[in-house]
N, C-alpha and C positions, 0 to 999 in steps of 0.2 A: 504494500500500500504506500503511497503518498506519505510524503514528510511533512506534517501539518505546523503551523505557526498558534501549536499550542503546547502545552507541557506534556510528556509522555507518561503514561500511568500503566501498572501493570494487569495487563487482558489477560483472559484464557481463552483460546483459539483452537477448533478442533475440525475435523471432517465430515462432512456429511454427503453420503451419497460423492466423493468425491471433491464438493464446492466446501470452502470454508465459512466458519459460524464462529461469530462471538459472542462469549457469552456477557447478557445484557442485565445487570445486579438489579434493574427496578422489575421490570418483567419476567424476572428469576427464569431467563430460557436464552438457550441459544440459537440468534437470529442471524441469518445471512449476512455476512460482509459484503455488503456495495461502498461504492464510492460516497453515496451520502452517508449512511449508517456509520462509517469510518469518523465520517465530524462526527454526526450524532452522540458517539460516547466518547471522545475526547472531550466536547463541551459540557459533556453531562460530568466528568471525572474535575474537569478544570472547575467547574461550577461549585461543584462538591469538595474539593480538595483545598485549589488555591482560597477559592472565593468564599467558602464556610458555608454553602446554601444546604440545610437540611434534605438530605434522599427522601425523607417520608413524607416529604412536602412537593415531589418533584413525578411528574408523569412526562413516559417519552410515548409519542405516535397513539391519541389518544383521537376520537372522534368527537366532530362537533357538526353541526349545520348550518350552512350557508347556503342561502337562495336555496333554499329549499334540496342542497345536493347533502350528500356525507362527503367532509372532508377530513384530513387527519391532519393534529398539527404534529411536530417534531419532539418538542420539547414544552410543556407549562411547569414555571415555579409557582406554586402557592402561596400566601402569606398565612401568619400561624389562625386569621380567622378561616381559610379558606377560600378567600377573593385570588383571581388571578393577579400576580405579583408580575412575572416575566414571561414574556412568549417568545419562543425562540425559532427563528427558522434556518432550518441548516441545508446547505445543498452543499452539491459533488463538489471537489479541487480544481475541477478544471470550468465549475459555473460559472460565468460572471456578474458580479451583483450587482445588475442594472437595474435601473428604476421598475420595472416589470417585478423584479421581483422583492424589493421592498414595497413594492402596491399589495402583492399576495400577501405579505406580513401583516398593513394595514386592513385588509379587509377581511381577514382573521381575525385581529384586533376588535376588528369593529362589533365585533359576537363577546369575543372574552371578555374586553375591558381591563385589559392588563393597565398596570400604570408605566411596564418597560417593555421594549423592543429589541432583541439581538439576531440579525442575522448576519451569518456568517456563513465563509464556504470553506473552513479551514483554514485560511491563508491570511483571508481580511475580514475582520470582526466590526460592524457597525450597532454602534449604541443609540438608542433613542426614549428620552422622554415621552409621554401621550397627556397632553394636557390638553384637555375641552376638545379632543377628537383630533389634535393638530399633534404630529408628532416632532419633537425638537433634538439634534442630535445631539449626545451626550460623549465626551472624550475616555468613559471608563466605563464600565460594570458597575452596575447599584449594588450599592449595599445591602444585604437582607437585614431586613428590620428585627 
């Protein structure tokens, strides 16, 4: 896999059917390694690790509705009431995080009501405030309260 522009944490990696699977500590299973799933728990470990955000407050690839479709997001942090705190969206190493797809993060958003925004593609991380529906970029990672 890709060399990501995050801290390395220690995985367990095994076979299946030949394809490789990591294993994923909130979903207690082991899920396919793709190129997004690769950021997926890097940010979730970075999250957890560097940043101090509670595991048992943290869902990865969770479903929600928009426009009336199912969609799944990446990653929700919680706060300790249980409002959505962070929404994360993670795509492949090689995505580029064009305006396209920090509009998908917004209008995710716009269901959750997180109060933070993080998408990243492994490489580049962008932070964002949500005040009164407007999102503001933010130069770090929030703090969990």
């Amino acid at each position: 896999m890709v060399e990501l522009n995050l801290p390395p944490f220690a995985y367990k990696v095994t076979k299946i059917d030949g394809k490789p699977f990591i294993f994923d500590v909130i979903r207690r299973k082991y899920v396919m390694i793709t190129p997004e799933e690769w950021v997926r728990q890097h940010v979730f470990h970075w999250l957890t690790g560097e940043h101090q955000y509670p595991k048992s407050l943290i869902r990865i690839e969770t479903g929600m509705h928009y426009n009336q479709l199912l969609k799944r997001t990446d990653i929700v942090v919680y706060d300790r009431e249980g409002s959505p705190f962070l929404l994360v969206e993670c795509k492949a190493p090689h995505i580029k995080l064009t305006d396209n797809v920090f509009d998908q993060a917004i209008r995710y958003n716009a269901v959750l009501k997180a109060k933070y925004i993080l998408v990243t593609n492994g490489l580049e991380h962008f932070t964002f405030g949500v005040e009164t529906g407007e999102a503001i970029a933010l130069g770090q990672i929030p703090i969990y309260p």
